[in-house]
N, C-alpha and C positions, 0 to 999 in steps of 0.2 A: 510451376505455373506456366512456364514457357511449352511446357511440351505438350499442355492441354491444349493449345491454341496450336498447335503445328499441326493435328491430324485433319484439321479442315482443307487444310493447304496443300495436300497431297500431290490430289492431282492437277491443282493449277500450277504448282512449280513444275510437272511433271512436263505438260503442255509449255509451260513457259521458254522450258530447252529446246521445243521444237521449231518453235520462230524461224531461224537459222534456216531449215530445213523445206521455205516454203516451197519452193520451185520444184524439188525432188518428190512432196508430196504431191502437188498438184500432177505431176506426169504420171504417180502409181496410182491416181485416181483413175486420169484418163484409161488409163492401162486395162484397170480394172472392170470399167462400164463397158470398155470391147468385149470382154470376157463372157461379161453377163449377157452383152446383146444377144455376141454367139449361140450362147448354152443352153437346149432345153431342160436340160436336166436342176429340178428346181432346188435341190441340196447345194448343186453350183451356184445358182442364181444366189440363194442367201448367203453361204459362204463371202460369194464377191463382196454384198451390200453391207456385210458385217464390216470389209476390212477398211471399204467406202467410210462407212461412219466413222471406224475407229481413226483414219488420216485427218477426216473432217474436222472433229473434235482437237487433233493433234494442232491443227488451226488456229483454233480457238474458233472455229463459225459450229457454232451450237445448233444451229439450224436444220444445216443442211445433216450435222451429224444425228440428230432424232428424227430428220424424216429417214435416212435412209436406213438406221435400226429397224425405226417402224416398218420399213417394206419387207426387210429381213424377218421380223417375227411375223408379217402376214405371209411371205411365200413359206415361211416354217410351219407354220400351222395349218396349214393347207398340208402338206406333205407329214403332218404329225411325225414330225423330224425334233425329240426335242434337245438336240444337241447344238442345232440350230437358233432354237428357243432361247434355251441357257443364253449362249453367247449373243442375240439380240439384245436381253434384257438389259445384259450388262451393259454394255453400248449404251444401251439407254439412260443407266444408273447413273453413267459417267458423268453426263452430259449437264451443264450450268441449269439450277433448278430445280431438277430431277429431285423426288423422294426416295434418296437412295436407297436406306433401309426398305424399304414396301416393295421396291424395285427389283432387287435381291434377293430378297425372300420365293418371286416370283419364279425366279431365275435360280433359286435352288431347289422348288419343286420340282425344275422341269430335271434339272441335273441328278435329283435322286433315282429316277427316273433311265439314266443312262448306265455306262459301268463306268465311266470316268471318274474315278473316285479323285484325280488330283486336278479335275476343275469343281468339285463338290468340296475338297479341302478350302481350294482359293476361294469358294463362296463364304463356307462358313469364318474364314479370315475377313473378308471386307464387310462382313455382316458386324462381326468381332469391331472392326474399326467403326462403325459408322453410327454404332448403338450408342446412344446417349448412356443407359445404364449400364451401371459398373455389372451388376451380377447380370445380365443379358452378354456386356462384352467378353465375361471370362469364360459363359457356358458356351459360346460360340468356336473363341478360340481352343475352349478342351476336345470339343466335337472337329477340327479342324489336324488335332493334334496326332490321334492314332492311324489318321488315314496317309498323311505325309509318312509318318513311323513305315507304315505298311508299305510305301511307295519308294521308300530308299532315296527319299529327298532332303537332304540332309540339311541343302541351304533356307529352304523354306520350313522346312521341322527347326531349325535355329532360331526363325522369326518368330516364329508359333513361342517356340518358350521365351522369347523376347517378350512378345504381347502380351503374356498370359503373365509373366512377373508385372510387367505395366498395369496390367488390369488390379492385381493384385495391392499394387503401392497406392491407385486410384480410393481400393479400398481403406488404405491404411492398414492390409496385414505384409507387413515388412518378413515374416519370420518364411509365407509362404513366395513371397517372391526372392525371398534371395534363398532358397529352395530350387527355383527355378532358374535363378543366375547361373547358379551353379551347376546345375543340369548345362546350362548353353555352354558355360567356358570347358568343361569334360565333355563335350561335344566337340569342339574348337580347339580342343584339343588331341584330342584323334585324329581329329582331318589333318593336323598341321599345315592350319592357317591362320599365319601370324597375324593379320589386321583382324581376323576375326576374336582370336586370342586376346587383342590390345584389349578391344572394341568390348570382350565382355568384364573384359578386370574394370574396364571404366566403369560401366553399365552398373556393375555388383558395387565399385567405391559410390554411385550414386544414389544405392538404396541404401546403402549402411548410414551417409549420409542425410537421407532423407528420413530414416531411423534413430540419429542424433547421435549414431558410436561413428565420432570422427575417426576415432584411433584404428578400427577397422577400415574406414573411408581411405581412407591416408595409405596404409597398406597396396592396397588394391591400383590406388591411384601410382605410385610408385612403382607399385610391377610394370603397370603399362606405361610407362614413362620409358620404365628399361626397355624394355621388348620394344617400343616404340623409335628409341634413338638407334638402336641396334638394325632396325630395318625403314629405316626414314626413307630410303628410297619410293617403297609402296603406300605409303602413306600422304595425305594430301596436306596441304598446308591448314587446312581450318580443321581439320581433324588433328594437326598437333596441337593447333594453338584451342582447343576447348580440352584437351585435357591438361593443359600448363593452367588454363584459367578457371576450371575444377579446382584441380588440386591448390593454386593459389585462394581461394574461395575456403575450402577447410584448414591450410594455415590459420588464415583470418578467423573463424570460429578460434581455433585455439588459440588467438592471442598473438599468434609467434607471425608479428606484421610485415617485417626484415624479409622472412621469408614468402612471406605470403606477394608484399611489393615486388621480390625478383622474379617469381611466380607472373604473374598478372604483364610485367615488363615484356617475358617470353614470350607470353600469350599475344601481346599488341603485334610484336615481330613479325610472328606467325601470317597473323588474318592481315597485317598492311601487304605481306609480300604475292598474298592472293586475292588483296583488293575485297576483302571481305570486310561492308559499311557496318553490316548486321553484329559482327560478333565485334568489330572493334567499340562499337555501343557500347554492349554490355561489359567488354574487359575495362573501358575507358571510368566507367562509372563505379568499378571494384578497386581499381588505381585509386580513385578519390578518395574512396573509403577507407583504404589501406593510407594514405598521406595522412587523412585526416584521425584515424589511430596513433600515425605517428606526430602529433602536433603543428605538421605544416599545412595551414588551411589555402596558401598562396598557388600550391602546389595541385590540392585538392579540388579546387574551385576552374583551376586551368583545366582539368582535365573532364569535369562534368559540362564547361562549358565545352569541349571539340565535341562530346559526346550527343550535346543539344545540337550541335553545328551539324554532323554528320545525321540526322533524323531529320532533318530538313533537305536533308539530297538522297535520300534514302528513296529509290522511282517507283519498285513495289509495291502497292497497299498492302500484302498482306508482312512484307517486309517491315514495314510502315508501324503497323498493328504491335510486329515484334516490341518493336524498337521502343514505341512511345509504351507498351506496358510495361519494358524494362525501368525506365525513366522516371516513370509514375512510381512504381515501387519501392525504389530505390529514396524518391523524393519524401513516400510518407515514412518509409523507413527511419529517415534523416531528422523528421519531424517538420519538414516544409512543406506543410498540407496543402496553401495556395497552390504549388507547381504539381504539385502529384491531382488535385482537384483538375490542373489544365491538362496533363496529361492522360488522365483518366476519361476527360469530354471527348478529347482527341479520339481516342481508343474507340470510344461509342460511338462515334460519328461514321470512324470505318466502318465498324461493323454495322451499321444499318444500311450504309452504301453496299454492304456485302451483302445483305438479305435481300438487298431491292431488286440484287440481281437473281434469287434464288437460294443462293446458297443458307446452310445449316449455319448457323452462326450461335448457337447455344453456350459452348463452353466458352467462347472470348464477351460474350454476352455477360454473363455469370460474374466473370472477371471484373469488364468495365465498371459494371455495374455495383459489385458488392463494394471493388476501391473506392467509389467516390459516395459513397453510403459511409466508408468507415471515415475515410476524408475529412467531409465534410461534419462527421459527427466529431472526430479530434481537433477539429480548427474550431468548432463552435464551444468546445470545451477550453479552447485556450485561449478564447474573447469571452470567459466568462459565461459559459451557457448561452450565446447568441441565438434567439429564437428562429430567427431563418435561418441560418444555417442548419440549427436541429431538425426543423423543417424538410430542409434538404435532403438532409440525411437519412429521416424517418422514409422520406418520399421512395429515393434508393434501395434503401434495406425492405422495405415492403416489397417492393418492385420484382426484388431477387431471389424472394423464399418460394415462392411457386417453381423458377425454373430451376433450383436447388433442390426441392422437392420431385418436379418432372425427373431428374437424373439421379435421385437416390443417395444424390451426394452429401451424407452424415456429418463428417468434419467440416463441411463448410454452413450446414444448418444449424450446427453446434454454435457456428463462431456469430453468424450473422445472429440467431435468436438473443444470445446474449448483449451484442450491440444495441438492438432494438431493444431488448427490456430495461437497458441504460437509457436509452434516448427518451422509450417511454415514460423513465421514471423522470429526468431531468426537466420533459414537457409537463409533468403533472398528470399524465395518463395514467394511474394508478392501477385499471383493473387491468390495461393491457399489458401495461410492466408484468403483472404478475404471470397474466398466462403465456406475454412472450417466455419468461422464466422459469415457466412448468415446461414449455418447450424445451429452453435450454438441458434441463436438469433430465429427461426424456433421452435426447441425442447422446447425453453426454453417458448415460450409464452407468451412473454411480450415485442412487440419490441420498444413500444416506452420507456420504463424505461430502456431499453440495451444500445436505443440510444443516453440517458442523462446520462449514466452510463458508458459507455465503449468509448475508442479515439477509436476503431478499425471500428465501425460504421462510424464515421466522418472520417477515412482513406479513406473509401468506397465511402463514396460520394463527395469528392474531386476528388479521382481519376477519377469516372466517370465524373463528371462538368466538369474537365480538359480535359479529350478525347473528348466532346465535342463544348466546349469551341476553342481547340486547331482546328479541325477540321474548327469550322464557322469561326477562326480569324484569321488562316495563309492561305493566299492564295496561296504563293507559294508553299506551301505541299499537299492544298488541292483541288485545281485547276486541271482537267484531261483534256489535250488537246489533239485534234482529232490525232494527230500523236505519241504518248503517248503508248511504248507496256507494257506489264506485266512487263518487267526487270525494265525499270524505274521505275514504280506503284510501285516496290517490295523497292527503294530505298527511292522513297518518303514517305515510311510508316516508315522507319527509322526515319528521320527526322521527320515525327509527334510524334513518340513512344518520341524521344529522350526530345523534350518539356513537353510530361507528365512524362518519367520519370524522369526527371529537376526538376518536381513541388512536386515528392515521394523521391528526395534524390538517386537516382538512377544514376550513372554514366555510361551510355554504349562508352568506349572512344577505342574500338576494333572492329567499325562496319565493315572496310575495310577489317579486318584481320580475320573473323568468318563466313564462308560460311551459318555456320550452324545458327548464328543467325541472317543472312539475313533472311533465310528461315522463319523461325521465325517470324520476324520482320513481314515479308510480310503478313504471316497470320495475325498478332495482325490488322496490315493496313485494313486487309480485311473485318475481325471483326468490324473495327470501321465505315468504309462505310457504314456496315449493318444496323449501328446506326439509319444513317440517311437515308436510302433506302428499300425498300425492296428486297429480295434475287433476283427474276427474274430482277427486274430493274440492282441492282447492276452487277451481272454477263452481261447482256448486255452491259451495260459503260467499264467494264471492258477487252472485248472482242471487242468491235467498236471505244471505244471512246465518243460514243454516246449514248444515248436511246430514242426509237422511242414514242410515243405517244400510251397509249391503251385507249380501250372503254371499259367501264365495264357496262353491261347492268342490271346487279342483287348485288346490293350493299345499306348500310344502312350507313347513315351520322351521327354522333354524334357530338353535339357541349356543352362542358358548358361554362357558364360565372356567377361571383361570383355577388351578388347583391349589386348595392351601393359599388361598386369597388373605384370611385374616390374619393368621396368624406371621405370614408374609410382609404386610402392608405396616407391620410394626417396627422393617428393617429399612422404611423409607421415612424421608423427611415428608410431610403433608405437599409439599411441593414438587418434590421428586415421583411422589406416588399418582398424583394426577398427571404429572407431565408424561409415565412409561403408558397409565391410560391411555392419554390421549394421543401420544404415537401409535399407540395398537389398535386402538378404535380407529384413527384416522384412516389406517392403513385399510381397516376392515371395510371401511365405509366407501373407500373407493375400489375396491377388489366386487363387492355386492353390487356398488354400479354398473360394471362391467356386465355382468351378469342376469341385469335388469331385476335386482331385486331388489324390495321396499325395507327400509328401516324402519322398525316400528320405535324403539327405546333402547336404554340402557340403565341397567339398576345394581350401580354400585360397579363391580367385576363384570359382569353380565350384559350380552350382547342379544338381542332378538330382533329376527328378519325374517321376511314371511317372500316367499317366491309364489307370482302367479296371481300377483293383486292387480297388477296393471292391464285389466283384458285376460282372456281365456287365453292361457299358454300351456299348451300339453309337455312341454318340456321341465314344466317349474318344476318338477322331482331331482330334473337332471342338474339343472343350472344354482339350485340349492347344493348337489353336493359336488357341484366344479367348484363352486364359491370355498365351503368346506376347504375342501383340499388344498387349495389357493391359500386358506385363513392358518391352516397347519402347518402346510410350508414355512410360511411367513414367520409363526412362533418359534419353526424350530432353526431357520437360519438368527433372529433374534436372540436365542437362548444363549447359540453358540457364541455369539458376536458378545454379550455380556458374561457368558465363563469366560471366552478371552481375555477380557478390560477385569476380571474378578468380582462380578460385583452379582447382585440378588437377581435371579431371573422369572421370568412366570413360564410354567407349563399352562396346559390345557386342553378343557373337554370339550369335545360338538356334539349333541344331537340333532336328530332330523325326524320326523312325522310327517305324513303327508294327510290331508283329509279335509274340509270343512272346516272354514268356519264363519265369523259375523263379523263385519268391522266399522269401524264409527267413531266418532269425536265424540269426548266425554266433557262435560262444562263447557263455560264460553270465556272464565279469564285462566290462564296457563293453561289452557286446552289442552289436551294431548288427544293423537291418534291409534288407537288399540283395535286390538282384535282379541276374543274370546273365541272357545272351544272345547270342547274333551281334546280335539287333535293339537291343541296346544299344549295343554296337562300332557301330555302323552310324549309331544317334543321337549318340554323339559324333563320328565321321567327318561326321556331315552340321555339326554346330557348327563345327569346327574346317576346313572348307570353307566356311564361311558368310563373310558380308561386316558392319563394324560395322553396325547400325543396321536390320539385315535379319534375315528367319527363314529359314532354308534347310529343306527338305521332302524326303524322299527320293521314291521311285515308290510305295511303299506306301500312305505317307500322302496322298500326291496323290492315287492313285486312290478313297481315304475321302472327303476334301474338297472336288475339285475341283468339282464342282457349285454348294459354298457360298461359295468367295473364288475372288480374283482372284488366276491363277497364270503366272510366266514362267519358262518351261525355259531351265536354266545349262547344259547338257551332262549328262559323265559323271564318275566318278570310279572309281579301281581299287578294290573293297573282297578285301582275301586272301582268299581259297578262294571268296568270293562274284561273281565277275568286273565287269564295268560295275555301278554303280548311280547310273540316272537322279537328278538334282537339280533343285528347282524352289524359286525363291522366292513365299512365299505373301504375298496382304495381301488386307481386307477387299474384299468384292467391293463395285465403286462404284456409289452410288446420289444421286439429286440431290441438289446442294446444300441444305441448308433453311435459308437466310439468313433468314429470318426467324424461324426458331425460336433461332439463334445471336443474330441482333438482341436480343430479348426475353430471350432467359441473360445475353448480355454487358451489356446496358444494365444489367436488374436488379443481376446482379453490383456493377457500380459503383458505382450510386446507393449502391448497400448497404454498401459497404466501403472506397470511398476517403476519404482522411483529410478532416476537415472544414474543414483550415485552407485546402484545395487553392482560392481564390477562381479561380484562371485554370484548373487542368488538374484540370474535374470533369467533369462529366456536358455541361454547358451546350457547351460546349470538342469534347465530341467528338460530337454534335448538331451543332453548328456545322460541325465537320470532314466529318463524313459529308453535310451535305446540298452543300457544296463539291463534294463527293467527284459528288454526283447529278447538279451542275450540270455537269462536266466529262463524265462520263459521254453524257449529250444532247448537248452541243456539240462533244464529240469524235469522236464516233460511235460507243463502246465498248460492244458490245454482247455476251450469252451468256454463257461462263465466266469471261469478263473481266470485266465487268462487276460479276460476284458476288464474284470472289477481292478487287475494290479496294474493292468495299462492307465487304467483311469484316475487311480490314484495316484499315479506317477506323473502325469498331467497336472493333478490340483494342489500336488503335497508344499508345494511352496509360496501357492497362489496368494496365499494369508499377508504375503510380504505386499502386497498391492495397500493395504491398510497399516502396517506395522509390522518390525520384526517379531516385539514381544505378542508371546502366545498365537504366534504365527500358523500355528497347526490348527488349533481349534478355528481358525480365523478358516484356513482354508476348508474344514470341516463345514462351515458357516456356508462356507461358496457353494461346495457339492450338496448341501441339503436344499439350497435355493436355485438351483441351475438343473442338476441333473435330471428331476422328475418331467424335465421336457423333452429328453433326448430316450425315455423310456423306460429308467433306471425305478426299481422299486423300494421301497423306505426299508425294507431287509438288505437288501445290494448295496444302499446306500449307507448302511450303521456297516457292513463290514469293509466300504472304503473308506469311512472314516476311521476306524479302526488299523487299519494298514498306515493313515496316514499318521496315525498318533505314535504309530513305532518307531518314527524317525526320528521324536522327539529326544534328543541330551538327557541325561543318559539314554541308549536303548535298551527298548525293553521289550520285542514284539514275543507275541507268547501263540502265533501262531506261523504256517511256511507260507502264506503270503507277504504276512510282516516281517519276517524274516528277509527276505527277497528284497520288499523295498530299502528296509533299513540298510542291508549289503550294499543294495544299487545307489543309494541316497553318496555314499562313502566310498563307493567302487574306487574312485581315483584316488585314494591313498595306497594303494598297491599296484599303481600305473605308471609307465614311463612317463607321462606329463603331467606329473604329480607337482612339482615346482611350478611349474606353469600357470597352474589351477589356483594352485596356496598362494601366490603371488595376488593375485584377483582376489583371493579373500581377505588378505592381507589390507588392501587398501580399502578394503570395505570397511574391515574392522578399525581400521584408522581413521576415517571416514564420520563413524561414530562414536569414535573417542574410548575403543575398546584395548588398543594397543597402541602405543607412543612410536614403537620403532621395531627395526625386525629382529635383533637380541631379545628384547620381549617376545615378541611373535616366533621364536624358536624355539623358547622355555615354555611357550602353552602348547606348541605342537609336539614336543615332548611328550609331554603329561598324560596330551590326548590320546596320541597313540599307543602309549603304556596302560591306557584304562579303555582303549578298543578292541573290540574281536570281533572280526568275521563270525557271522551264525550258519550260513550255509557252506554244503560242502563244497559244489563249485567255485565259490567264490574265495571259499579258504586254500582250494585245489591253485585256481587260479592269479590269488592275489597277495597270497601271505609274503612268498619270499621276495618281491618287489617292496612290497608295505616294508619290508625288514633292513633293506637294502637303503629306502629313502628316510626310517629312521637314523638309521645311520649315518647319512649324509650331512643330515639337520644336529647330530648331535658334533658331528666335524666344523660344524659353522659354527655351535659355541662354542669349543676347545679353539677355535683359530681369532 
């Protein structure tokens, strides 16, 4: 949190050190305007006025530093000089209030423009720093990246991968920035330069850290502690003491507070002996924490007060800023909402003195703003739901999702949306709880584990079952007779409302007496008609009474039906059996919105949707079978996800027709909305022709499509009075695979969401697998589409563990059926990486030389020198979930196992046997001893 708010501060700390310096600039100013007086030459002239501004600024007189940039870009432009340009703009970027980004951008056109690739680096760097968005900050710095590479700047290629891991953690993919840590400290290491060396073992302990594996945090932290005491001479005093108060900081996570206290004790040492207010703050307030672990609150309480003492002589505002967000944090942490609420206001006070001056104040914004939104939502929950305070709260967390949203930033729209759909729900705001909630379940990516996880899902879908429910079963609410005007309409939506809100616990018992929630009412009414109408129909019924019949001449029919429905439906309870409906209908119903297409019914198993009702769309062919595809996805990561759990799943048929036809409301009580046709006959004929797991296509629709996917003619079929009609199964038309866009989803995915306890099957585990996976690849000679489908799999073979170990395979099967058709991957490519990944399955049994490959690579490190290492990890796994008691047990199953394993490929048999034989050995020496 700290470090988002230090990139604004850059360059005012920068200027801050020049103070000192005033007398000395002032003379190289004068120095300088001699210069310029002199010189005709106008490259000199700008030159001077650049270095004019940049002393100016050094000042801190903002003023006179943008006028004299600006002289420098008009004599540059004049002289269509644009190296002179460049460096105006910059000048100009600097300067208090500037738009820096727009500023820079300016001042890197003009530099692409020149051959100076390493002032073109330093643009695309401070473009990198200045960007509010994470995926803007990190494609700046990659663009920054190879030109330093190219230039032999090793110290500024250090920062570049510094940043670009930063950008990275912004994201939340841990797995790629310590990727990049470690690129910088094998840099840092070449040079041999030891503060740089400290500096990235900290760096990499703080993303491990920030990744939740203290035990690697700890490590890292450690190293540089050594290497740090070992050359204390080069090193500064606030640079020891933040990595003692690091490393005291993950003691603390681990419990072990003894240590963590002499930790944190070091740290104060440090920053007193360099008068450092800023960091003895924050040590002072980790001290407290560490006491107050240890049971002494006397102790604890001393030290958070020097900590309030010292933030009150803190002269800095942006110092200031630090201090009082450390304090706030630490306060709601502790559960003292009052003082984290004052220190919070605090925080926002700065920062709008900061804006008034110009400056970007975005990320400390965010900050102020969401703490005293959660704040104030926790204190009002701990007086009992306290209305203003909720108030407050709601005030806040609204306030902060736009500039959360401006910046892209996911993990924190995750946390705020769910705050807010708490607060809405505590206020009684019902409809907004939910869709803050759809929000939440959106960021968080993962809906079906939200939806076995959280009651607020299941709120949601009651309510909506209820509006509709309530809609087809009351007739006297829902019946519109031809003499029927808007006022009554408005009363009978009362009356619907009041039954669903009947069924949420909702009392409306002041309908008669509330103009305004008539009003109200009426809209919710109007809302729910739209449920089951489309907008033009509805507003006509609601306007006559009636609605006339249309003809739709360019429209695409869509039908599914599940296979083997009946005979099926006899292995569910009547309960069970509606409920997998209406998750798959649910699912359908919002996949066809997307795609703007109308719901016409459902009968029984059976789904019908018609594209191209809402207005002339020449696309309805297409967006009928995106919808399609989308609808078979969905069944076929379902299927998987239910052979996992073992239990009864549905396949499923699509057809599609495009053609003509009529539509219209049929009666006036349980009304329903239809459409008739032969090209309807036609879209069920081509469903009921179809195959599970496929979309069948008649000629019509083919001849719309076929330009856009990939299509294989079935033949023909009889349709009555219409004679043959051509069939064609459609799928997306194939485009390269993009493994490495799948690498970067599936890795992030994991890092992100598999359980913490998983020591053997995390991230490290399928790194490991996959670069297995590479080595085989080279030595086997596997090359082209092969080569990607067993990279691929090697990426998702463990993914399964994100939901449960058991049937972990088919789970991750589940993932790649639901993920991969967006990175290009086709349902052939995709049945033979699930295949690959099913090999890995206990016993193996792959019965092809891809599977072969994985299953070897899955197990590579039992025939490895860091075999122990590894077993260890799995060791505590399996302990973890009550698989092994102790490691005499855990030696008698790795026995067994490796007496009933064998290597299948030859490389690997070449390569790994006589180790696997060696570390048998060893394991059998551990029981004999």
């Amino acid at each position: 949190m700290l470090k988002k708010i230090f990139l604004p501060f850059i360059f005012l700390l920068f200027y801050a050190g020049m103070y000192g310096q005033e007398n000395t600039y002032l003379k190289k100013i004068d120095s300088l305007k001699l210069v310029f007086n002199k010189t005709t030459v106008d490259t000199i002239k700008a030159t001077q006025l650049i270095y004019i501004s940049r002393f100016y600024a050094g000042l801190g007189d903002a003023k006179n530093g943008r006028e004299y940039a600006a002289k420098a870009l008009q004599i540059s432009n004049k002289a269509q000089w644009s190296p002179g340009k460049t460096e105006a703009y910059v000048c100009m970027a600097n300067q208090p209030g500037a738009d820096a980004a727009t500023v820079y951008k300016k001042a890197l056109h003009e530099s692409l423009k020149t051959a100076d690739k390493q002032l073109t680096a330093s643009l695309y760097n401070l473009l990198g720093q200045t960007a509010t968005d994470n995926n803007q900050k990190l494609a700046y710095f990659k663009k920054a990246l190879p030109l330093y590479r190219e230039k032999k700047d090793n110290k500024n290629y250090s920062k570049i991968l510094f940043n670009i891991a930063y950008a990275y953690e912004l994201k939340g993919m841990y797995f790629d920035a310590v990727d990049y840590r470690m690129q910088n400290l094998k840099l840092s290491e070449q040079l041999k330069d030891t503060i740089s060396i400290v500096n990235a073992n900290r760096h990499l302990a703080l993303t491990y850290s920030a990744k939740g594996d203290t035990n690697k945090a700890l490590l890292y932290y450690l190293a540089a502690t050594a290497l740090m005491k070992q050359h204390s001479k080069k090193a500064n005093a606030l640079f020891i003491s933040d990595i003692y108060n690091e490393t005291g900081k993950i003691y603390l996570i681990q419990k072990k507070h003894d240590k963590a206290l002499a930790h944190f004790k070091e740290a104060l040492t440090y920053a007193k002996s360099g008068h450092y207010n800023l960091a003895q703050i924050d040590i002072l307030q980790y001290i407290s924490k560490a006491y107050l672990k240890l049971n002494n609150k006397h102790e604890a309480n001393a030290n958070l007060d020097k900590a309030k003492q010292l933030t009150n002589v803190v002269p800095l505002p942006q110092d200031k800023l630090l201090a009082c967000n450390s304090i706030a944090s630490t306060a709601y942490e502790s559960g003292d909402y009052p003082e984290a609420i004052k220190y919070y206001q605090i925080l926002l006070d700065i920062v709008y003195e900061f804006e008034k001056a110009g400056e970007d104040m975005l990320l400390a914004k965010q900050i102020a703003t969401s703490g005293l939104g959660a704040s104030y939502l926790a204190l009002a929950k701990q007086q009992g739901n306290n209305k203003e305070l909720l108030s407050k709260g709601i005030s806040n967390l609204e306030t902060v999702l736009p500039l959360y949203r401006q910046a892209n930033s996911f993990k924190e729209l995750k946390v705020c949306s769910k705050q807010l759909a708490e607060a809405y729900e505590l206020t009684g705001q019902y409809s907004k709880s939910v869709t803050a909630y759809k929000d939440y379940i959106t960021y968080k990516d993962s809906i079906s584990s939200i939806d076995r996880e959280n009651a607020f899902t299941k709120k949601e879908a009651e309510f909506e079952y209820t509006q509709k429910e309530t809609l087809l079963k009351d007739d006297q609410k829902i019946a519109i007779e031809k003499e029927q005007n808007r006022r009554n309409y408005a009363f009978a939506g009362i009356g619907v409302l009041l039954l669903i809100a009947g069924g949420s616990g909702i009392a409306y018992n002041r309908k008669k007496k509330d103009n305004r929630l008539i009003a109200a009412e009426k809209k919710r009414s109007d809302d729910l008609l739209l449920n089951i109408l489309p907008a033009e129909v509805a507003e006509e019924l609601k306007a006559k009474g009636e609605a006339s019949a249309q003809y739709h001449d360019k429209v695409s029919i869509l039908f599914t039906d599940f296979v083997g429905f009946t005979k099926l439906s006899e292995k569910f309870s009547p309960e069970e059996l509606i409920g997998e409906l209406n998750y798959c209908f649910k699912a359908f119903d919002n996949i066809i919105t997307k795609h703007n297409i109308e719901k016409i019914k459902t009968i029984g198993d059976s789904y019908m949707a018609v594209s191209g009702l809402a207005g002339k769309n020449p696309d309805h062919a297409k967006n009928a079978v995106e919808a399609a595809i989308e609808m078979r996805n969905f069944i076929d990561a379902y299927k998987t996800e239910r052979l996992a759990q073992g239990k009864v799943y549905f396949e499923m048929r699509i057809g599609i027709n495009s053609g003509n036809v009529v539509a219209g409301i049929v009666g006036i009580k349980k009304f329903a909305y239809d459409v008739w046709g032969d090209a309807v006959n036609i879209a069920s004929r081509m469903e009921s022709h179809g195959q599970a797991g496929k979309i069948n296509i008649s000629k019509s629709t083919y001849n719309l499509v076929r330009e856009d996917y990939a299509t294989e003619y079935r033949g023909e079929i009889d349709a009555k009075g219409k004679g043959f009609i051509n069939m064609y199964f459609v799928e997306p038309k194939q485009v390269p695979m993009d493994v490495n866009g799948v690498k970067d989803f599936i890795l992030g995915k994991q890092q992100k969401e598999l359980p913490e306890h998983l020591s053997y099957h995390n991230i490290h585990h399928i790194l490991d697998v996959y670069e297995a996976v590479n080595r085989h690849v080279e030595s086997d000679g596997i090359s082209g589409e092969d080569a990607v489908l067993l990279q691929t799999a090697a990426l998702f073979h463990d993914s399964g563990f994100i939901v449960q170990a058991q049937g972990h395979e088919e789970i991750s099967c589940g993932f790649a059926q639901q993920y991969l058709p967006q990175y290009g991957y086709n349902s052939e490519q995709i049945n033979v990486i699930c295949g690959i990944i099913m090999a890995t399955k206990i016993p193996q049994s792959p019965k092809t030389p891809l599977e072969e490959i994985l299953a070897d690579s899955d197990l590579d490190y039992l025939g490895r020198d860091d075999f122990f290492e590894i077993s260890d990890r799995l060791f505590e796994e399996l302990k973890h979930s009550g698989v092994v008691a102790n490691y005499d047990d855990w030696n008698k199953m790795q026995v067994g196992f490796f007496n009933n394993h064998h290597y299948f490929t030859a490389s690997a048999k070449t390569l790994r046997e006589v180790k696997k034989a060696e570390n048998l050995e060893s394991i059998k020496a551990k029981l004999i001893s």
